[in-house]
C-alpha positions as CSV (number, residue, x, y, z in Angstrom):
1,X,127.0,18.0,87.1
2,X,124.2,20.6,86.4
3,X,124.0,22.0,82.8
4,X,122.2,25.5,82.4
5,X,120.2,25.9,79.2
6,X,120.8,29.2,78.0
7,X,117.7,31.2,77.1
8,X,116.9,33.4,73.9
9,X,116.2,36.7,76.1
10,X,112.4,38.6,74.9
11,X,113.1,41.9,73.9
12,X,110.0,43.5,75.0
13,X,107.8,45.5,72.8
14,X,108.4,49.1,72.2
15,X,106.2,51.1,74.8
16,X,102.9,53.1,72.8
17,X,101.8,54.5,75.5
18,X,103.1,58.4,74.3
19,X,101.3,57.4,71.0
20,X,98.4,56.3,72.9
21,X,98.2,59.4,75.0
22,X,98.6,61.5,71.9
23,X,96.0,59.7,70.3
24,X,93.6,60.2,73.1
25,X,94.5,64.2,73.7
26,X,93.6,64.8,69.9
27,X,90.3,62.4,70.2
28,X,89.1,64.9,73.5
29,X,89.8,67.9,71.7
30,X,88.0,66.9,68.5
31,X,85.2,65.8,70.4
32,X,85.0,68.7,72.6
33,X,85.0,70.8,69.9
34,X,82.2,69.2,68.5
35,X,80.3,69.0,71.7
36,X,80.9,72.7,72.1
37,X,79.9,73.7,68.7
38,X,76.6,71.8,68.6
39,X,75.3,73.7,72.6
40,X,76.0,76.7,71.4
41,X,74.1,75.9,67.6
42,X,71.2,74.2,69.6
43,X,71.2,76.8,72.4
44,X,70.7,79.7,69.8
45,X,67.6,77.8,68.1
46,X,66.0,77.2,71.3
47,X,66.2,80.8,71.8
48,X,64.8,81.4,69.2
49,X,61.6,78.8,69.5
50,X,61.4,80.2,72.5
51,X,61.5,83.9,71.9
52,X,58.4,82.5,69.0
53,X,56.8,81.0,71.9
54,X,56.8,84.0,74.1
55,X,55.3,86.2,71.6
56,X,52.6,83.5,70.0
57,X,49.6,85.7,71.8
58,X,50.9,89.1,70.7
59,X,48.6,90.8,67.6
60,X,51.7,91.5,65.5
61,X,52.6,87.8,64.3
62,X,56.0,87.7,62.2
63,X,56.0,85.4,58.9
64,X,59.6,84.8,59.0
65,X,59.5,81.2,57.4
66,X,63.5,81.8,57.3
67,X,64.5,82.5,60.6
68,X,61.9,79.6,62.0
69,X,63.3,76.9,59.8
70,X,66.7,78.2,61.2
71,X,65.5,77.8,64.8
72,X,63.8,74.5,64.0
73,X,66.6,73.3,62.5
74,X,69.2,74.3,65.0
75,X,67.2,73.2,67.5
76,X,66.3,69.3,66.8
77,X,69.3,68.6,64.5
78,X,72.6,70.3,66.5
79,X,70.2,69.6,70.0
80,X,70.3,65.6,69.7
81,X,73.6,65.9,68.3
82,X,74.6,67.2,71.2
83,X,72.8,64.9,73.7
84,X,74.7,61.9,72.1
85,X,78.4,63.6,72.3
86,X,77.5,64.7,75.4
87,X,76.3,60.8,77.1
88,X,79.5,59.9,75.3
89,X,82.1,62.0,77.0
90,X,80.0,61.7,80.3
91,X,80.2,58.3,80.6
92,X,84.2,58.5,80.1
93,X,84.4,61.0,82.9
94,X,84.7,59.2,85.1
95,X,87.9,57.6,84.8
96,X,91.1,59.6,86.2
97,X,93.0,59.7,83.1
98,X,90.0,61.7,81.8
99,X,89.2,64.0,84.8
100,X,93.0,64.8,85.0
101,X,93.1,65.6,81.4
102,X,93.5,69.5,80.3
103,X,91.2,69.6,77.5
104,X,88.1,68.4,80.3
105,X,88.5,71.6,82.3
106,X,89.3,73.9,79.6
107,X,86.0,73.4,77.8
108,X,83.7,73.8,80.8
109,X,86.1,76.6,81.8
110,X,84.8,78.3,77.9
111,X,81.6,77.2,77.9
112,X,80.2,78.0,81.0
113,X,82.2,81.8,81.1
114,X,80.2,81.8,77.5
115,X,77.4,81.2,78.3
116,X,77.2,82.8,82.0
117,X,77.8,86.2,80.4
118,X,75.8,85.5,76.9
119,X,72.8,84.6,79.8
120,X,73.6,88.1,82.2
121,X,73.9,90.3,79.3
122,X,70.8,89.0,77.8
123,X,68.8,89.4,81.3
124,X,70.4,92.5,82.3
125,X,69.7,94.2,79.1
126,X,66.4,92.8,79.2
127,X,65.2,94.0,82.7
128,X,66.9,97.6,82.3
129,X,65.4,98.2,79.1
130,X,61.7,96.9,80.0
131,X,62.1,99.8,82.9
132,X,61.9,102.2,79.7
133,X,60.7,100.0,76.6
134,X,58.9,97.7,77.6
135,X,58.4,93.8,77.0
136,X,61.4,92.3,74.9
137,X,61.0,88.8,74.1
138,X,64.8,88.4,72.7
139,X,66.4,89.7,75.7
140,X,64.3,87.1,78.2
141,X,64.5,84.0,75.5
142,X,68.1,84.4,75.0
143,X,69.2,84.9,79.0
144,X,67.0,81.5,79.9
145,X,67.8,79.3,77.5
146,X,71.8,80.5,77.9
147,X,71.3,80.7,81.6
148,X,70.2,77.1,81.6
149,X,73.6,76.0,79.6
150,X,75.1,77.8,82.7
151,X,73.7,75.7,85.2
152,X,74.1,72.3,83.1
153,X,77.8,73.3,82.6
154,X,77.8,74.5,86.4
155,X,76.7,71.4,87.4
156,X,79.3,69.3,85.4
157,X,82.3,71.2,87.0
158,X,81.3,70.6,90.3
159,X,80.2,66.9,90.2
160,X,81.9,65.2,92.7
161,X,82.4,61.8,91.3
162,X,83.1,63.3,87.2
163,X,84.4,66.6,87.6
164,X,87.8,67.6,86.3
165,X,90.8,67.7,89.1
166,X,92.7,70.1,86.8
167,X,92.1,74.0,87.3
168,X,89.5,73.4,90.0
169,X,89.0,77.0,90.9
170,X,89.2,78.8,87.4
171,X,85.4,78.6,86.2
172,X,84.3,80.0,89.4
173,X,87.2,82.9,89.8
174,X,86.2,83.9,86.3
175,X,82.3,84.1,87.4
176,X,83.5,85.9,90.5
177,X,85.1,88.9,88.6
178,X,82.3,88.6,85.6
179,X,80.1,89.6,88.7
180,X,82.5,92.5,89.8
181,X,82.4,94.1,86.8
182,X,78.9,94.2,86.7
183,X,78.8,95.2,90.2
184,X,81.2,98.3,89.8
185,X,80.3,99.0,86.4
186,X,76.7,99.3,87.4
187,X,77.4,101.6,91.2
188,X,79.8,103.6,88.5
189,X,77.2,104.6,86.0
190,X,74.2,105.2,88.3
191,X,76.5,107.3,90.9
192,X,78.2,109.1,87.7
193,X,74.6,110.1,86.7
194,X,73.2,111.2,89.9
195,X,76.2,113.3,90.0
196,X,75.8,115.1,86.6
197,X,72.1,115.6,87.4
198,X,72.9,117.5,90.6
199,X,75.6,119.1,88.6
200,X,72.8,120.2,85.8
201,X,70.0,121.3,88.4
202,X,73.1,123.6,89.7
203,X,73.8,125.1,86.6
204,X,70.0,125.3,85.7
205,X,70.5,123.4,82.8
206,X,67.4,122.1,80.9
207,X,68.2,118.0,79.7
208,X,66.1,116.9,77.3
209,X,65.9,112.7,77.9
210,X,64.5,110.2,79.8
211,X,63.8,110.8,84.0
212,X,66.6,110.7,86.3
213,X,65.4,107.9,88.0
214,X,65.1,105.7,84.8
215,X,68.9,106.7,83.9
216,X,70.2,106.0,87.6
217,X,67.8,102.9,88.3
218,X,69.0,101.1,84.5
219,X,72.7,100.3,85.8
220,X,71.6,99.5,89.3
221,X,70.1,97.0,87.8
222,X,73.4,95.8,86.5
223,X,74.7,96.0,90.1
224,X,72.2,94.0,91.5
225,X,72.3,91.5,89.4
226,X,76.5,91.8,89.5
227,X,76.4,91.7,93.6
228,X,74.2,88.6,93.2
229,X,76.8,86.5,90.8
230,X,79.8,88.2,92.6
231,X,78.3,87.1,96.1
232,X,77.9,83.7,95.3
233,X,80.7,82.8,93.8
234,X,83.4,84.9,96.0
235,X,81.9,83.6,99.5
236,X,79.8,80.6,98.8
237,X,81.7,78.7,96.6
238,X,84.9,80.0,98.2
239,X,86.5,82.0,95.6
240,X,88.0,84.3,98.2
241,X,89.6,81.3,100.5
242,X,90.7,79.7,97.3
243,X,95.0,79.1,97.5
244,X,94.7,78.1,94.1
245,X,97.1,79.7,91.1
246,X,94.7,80.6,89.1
247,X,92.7,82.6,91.8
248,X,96.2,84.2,92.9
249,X,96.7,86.0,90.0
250,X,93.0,87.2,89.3
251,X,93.6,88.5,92.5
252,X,96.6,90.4,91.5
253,X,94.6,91.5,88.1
254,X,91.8,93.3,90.6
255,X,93.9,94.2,93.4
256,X,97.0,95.3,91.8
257,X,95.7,96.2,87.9
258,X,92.4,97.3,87.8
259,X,91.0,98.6,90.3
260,X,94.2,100.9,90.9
261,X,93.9,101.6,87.1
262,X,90.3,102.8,87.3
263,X,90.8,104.4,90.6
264,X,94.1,106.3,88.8
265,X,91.7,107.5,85.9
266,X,88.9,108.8,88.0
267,X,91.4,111.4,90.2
268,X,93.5,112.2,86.3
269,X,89.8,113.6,85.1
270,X,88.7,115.1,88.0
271,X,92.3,117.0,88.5
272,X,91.7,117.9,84.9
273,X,87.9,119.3,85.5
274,X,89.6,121.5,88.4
275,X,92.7,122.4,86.4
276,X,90.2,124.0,83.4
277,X,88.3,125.8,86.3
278,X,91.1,127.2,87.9
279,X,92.6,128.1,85.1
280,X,89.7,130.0,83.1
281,X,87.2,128.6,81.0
282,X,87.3,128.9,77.4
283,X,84.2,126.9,77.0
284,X,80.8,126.9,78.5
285,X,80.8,125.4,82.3
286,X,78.5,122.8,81.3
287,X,81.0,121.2,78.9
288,X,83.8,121.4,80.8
289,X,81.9,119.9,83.5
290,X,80.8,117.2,81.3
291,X,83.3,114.1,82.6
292,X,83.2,115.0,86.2
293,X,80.4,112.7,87.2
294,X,82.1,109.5,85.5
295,X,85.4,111.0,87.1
296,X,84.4,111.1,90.5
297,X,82.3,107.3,89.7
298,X,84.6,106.3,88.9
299,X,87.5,107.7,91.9
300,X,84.8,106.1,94.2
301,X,84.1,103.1,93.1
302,X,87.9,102.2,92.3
303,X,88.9,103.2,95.9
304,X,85.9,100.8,97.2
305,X,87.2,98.0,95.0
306,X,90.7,98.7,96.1
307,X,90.5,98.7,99.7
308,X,88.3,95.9,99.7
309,X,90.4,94.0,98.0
310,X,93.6,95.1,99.7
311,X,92.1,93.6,103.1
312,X,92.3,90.1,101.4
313,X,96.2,90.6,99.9
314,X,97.0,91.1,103.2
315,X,96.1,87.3,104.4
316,X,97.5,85.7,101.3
317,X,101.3,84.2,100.4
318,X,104.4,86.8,100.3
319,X,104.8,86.0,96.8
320,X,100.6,87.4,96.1
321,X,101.6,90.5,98.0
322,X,105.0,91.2,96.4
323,X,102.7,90.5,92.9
324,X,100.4,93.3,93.5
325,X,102.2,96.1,95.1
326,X,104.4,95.5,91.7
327,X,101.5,95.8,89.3
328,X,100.1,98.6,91.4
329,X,103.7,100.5,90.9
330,X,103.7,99.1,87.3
331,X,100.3,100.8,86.8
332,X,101.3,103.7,88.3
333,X,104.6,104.3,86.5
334,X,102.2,103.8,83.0
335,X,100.0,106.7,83.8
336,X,103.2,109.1,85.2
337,X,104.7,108.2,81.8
338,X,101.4,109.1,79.8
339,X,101.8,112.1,81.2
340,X,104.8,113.0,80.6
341,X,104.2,112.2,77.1
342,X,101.2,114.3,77.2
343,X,102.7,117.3,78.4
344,X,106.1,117.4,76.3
345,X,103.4,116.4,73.5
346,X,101.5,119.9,74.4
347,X,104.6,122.0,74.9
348,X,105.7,121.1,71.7
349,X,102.3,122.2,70.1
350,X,102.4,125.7,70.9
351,X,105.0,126.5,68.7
352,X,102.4,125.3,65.7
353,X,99.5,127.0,64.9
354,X,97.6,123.7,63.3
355,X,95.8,123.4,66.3
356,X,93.5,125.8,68.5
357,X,94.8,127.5,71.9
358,X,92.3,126.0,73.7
359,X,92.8,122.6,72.4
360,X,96.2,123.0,73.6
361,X,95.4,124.0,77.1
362,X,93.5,121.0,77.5
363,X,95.8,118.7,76.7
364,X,98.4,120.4,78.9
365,X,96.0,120.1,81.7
366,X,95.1,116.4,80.6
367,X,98.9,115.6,80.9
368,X,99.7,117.3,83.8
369,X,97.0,115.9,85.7
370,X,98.4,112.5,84.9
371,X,101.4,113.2,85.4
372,X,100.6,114.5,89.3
373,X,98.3,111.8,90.0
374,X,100.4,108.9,88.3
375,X,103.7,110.2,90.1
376,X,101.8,110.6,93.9
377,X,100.4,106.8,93.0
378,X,104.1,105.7,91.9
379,X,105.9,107.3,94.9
380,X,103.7,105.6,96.9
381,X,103.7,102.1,95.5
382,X,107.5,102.3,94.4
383,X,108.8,104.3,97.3
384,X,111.7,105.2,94.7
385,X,114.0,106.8,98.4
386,X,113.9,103.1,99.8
387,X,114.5,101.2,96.4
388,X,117.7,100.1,97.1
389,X,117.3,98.4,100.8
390,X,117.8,95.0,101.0
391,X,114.7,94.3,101.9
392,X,113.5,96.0,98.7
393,X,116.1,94.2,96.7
394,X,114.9,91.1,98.0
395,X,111.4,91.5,97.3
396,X,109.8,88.2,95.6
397,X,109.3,88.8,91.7
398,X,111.2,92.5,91.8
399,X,114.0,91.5,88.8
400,X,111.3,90.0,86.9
401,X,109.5,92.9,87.1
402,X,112.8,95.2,86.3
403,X,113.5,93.5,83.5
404,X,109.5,93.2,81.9
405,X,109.7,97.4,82.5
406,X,113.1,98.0,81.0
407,X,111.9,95.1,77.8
408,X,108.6,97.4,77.3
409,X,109.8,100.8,77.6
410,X,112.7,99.9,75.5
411,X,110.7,98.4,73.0
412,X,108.0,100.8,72.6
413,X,111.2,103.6,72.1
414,X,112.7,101.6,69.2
415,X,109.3,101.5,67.9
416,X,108.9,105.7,68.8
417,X,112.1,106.0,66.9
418,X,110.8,104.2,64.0
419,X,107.8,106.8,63.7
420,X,110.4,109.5,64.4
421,X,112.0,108.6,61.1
422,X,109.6,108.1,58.6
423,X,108.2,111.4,59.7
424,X,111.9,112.9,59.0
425,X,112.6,111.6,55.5
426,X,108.6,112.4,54.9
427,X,108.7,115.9,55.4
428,X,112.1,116.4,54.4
429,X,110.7,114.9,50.6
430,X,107.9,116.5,51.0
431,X,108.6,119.9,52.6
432,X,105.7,121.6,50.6
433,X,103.1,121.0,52.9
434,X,103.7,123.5,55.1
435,X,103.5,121.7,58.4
436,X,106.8,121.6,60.6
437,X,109.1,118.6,61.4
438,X,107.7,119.2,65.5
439,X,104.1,118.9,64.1
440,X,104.5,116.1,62.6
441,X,106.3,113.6,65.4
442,X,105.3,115.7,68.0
443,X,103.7,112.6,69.7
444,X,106.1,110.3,69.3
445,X,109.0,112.5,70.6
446,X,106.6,112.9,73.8
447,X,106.2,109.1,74.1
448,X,109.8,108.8,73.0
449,X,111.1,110.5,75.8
450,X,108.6,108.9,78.7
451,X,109.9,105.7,77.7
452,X,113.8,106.9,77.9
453,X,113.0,108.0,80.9
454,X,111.3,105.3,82.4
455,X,114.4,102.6,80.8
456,X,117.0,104.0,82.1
457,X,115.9,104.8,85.9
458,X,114.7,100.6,85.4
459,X,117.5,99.6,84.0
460,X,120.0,101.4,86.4
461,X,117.7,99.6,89.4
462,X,118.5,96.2,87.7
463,X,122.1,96.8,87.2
464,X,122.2,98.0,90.8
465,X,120.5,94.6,92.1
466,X,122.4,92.5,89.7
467,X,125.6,93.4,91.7
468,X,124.0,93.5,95.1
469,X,125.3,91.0,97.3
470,X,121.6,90.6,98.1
471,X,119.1,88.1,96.6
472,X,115.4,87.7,95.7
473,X,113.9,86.1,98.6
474,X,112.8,82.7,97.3
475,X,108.8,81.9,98.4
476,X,109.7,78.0,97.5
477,X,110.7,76.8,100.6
478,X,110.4,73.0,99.7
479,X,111.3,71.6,95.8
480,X,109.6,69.0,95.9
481,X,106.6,67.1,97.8
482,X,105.5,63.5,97.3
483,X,101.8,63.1,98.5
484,X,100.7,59.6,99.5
485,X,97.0,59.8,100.0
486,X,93.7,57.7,98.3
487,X,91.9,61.2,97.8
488,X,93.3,62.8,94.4
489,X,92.2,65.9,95.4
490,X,93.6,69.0,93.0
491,X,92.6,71.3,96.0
492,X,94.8,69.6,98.5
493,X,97.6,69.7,95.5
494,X,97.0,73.3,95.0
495,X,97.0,74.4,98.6
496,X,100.4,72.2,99.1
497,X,101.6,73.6,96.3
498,X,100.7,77.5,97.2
499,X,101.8,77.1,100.8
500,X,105.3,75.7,100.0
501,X,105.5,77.0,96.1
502,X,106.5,73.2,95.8
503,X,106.2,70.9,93.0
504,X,103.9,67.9,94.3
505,X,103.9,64.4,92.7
506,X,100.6,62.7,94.4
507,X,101.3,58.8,94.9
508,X,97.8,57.0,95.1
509,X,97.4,54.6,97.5
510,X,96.1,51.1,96.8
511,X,93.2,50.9,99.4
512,X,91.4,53.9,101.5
513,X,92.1,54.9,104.6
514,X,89.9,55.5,107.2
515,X,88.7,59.2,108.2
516,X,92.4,60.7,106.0
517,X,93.2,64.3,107.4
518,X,92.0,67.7,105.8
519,X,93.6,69.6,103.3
520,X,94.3,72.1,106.5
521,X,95.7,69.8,108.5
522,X,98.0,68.6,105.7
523,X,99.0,71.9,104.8
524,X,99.5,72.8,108.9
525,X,102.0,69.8,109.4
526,X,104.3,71.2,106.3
527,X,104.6,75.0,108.4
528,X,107.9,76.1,108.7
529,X,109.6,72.9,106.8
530,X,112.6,72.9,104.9
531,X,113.6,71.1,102.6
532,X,114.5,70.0,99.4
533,X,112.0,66.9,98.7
534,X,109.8,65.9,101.6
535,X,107.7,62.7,101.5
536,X,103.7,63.6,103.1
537,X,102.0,60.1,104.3
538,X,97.8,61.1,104.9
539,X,97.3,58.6,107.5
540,X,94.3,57.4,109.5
541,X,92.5,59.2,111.9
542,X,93.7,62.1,110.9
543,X,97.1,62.0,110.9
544,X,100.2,63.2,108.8
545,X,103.8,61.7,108.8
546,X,106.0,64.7,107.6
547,X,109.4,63.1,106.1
548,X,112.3,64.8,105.1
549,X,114.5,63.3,102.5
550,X,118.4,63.4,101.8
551,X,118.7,64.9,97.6
């Protein structure tokens, strides 16, 4: 006979590892913090030592006791602070809970865009004013000692062993379009001047000012330095090959928001410039030629930016493509319904006398001219006749994009109709003061009715779709991948996850494998699947097992 001695079972210890976690998230943000606070205190006291050190052979000799103690103290108190919270989060780096944290990418992410523009602002503003002022010691001390925070940060985010695998391609995107701006800012300005100096030697008119060459050559300085940042970081790091979501929607923002934005502003003046001129002039020629150099700068350098840009929407994900022509229409639609505003705005003020004829004119002009551009821009993006096809209707992001219209218009209204009321019940208490009821809310009954406008045609759109028998085309085309590989690689997750809009759970293996495939061959072997999870084995030499799985 066997006997069986029962057992007291262990009831096993509640799990900490969420307090843990927590615990550790709050210590990385409190010590980033810190870290960040004492660069940026050191970094402005070595700018200023430096900006003393520059200057030490120069006859005029400050005796500002104040803002040297300041320096001296910023520099070798916050500076060695620094050193020592920075060799204590460095050596942590390394470990994967800590590169996959949030907080790690987020502060270089800050820091370096901080510093990267304090640095190109400062050298910039240093080299186009030394073209007409001469030697600046701030501007030089400031960009060196910021632009060497750049390359320390810089340096961090790209380290291959201690670099964060969260929001791998942000840092560089955001250098990318820092250097854009520059770029068309700059070719903007200088082309807007050349264009009003030609204008002026036209006219004959006599500018009082600095040389031509001075005011053209001081923002191509700007562009060169902007073509330089926007190069390196767009090809040679690989901005522009980048599947990553972050990268996606800059992309939209240039492609599909800006750029059709300034390239909408620069045809509204320049239709306004030939609107007054056709029209008559009540003004001198010179005035009213005033914006047309900025206005055609602008129109240029927007359509340059554009088309550029456009080329490269073309080779990304249906879902990227769908994005921008909607914010391009979105766009669009907001100038159309400025102008509309504009105009009814105008027509209203001609039955007032509170304002000069001429005043009027121009804004009639100004609204019309955005209505005609923002309503060519909108036809074209929208294409309002094929709206309702299904292959409209199933256009990735559309409802969304229905719905954020209809939500904005309708909200700015209530908000019109808000104004509208106060400025009832004010002048009908205070009807002494001469000026009408249409005076008074004549802008908001203009923006009033844009907004109506643009709800309801949205809003019938959405209704219409809602009932269609047809539905959004769906860019995910797997749910979910599980990733077996020993590289934890965020740009092979990212460019899974932007080729099949899946969710991907990586699953480390134990040992290495021997010459694993590329991120390209990975995301080739997953073309044209399926599914709703999918198990992807990296195997050796190269290749990739490709496993659907039943749920």
């Amino acid at each position: 006979m066997t006997s069986t001695t029962s057992r007291p079972s262990a009831t096993p210890p509640p799990s900490t590892t969420p307090a843990v976690g927590g615990v550790q998230t709050v210590r990385r943000v409190i010590t980033y913090l810190l870290l960040a606070t004492t660069v940026i205190i050191a970094a402005s006291g070595l700018s200023g030592l430096l900006e003393r050190l520059l200057t030490v052979n120069l006859v005029e000799v400050s005796f500002d006791n104040f803002g040297l103690a300041t320096s001296l103290a910023s520099a070798l108190i916050a500076g060695p602070l620094a050193a020592l919270l920075w060799w204590l989060t460095w050596r942590d780096s390394a470990s994967a809970r800590d590169r996959a944290s949030v907080v790690w990418p987020v502060y270089l992410v800050i820091l370096s865009t901080s510093a990267l523009l304090t640095s190109t602002i400062a050298l910039f503003s240093w080299t186009a004013n030394a073209i007409t002022s001469g030697w600046d010691p701030y501007g030089l001390s400031v960009g060196i000692v910021w632009g060497l925070v750049w390359l320390w940060h810089y340096w961090m985010w790209r380290h291959p062993r201690k670099g964060p695998t969260r929001l791998p391609g942000a840092a560089p995107a955001i250098a990318s379009l820092i250097g854009l701006i520059y770029l068309a800012g700059g070719l903007a300005f200088a082309l807007g001047r050349l264009i009003d100096s030609a204008v002026d030697s036209i006219l004959g008119s006599v500018v009082v000012g600095d040389p031509v060459w001075q005011l053209v050559l001081q923002p191509l300085v700007w562009a060169a330095g902007g073509v330089l940042l926007w190069w390196w970081h767009w090809f040679r790091v690989g901005v522009r090959t980048q599947s990553f979501g972050f990268t996606n929607v800059l992309l939209v923002f240039i492609a599909g928001v800006a750029s059709y934005a300034v390239l909408a502003l620069g045809f509204t003046l320049t239709l306004s410039v030939v609107l007054e001129l056709v029209t008559g002039l009540d003004q001198p020629i010179a005035v009213t030629l005033d914006p047309l150099g900025m206005a055609i700068a602008s129109a240029v350098v927007g359509a340059l930016v554009l088309v550029y840009h456009a080329r490269v929407v073309t080779a990304q994900s249906a879902g990227v493509r769908a994005a921008t022509r909607l914010a391009s229409a979105g766009v669009a639609l907001a100038y159309a319904a400025s102008g509309v505003g504009v105009t009814l705005n105008a027509l209203l003020a001609t039955s007032s006398n509170s304002i000069l004829e001429g005043n009027i004119r121009s804004l009639l002009l100004g609204g019309l001219s955005a209505l005609l551009v923002g309503g060519v821009l909108w036809w074209m993006t929208w294409r309002p006749l094929e709206a309702s096809t299904p292959e409209r209707v199933a256009t990735p992001g559309r409802r969304i994009y229905l719905v954020i219209i209809f939500g904005v218009s309708a909200l700015v209204a209530l908000i019109t109709l808000l104004v509208i009321g106060f400025q009832l019940f004010s002048f009908l208490l205070d009807g002494g003061s001469g000026e009408s009821f249409i005076e008074r809310s004549r802008q908001a009954l203009g923006l009033l009715t844009a907004t109506v406008l643009v709800a309801t045609y949205h809003f019938a759109i959405w209704n219409r779709d809602r009932v269609s028998d047809v539905r959004e085309e769906r860019v995910r085309r797997i749910d979910q991948v599980m990733l077996v590989t020993s590289n934890d690689s965020a740009e092979l997750v990212d460019a899974v996850r932007a080729s099949t809009g899946a969710r991907v759970t990586v699953l480390m293996r134990a040992d290495a494998v021997q010459r694993e495939p590329e991120v390209a061959e990975i995301v080739a072997a997953l073309e044209g699947i399926e599914a709703g999870n999918v198990l992807v084995v990296a195997g050796v030499k190269g290749k990739v097992a490709v496993i659907r799985l039943k749920g």
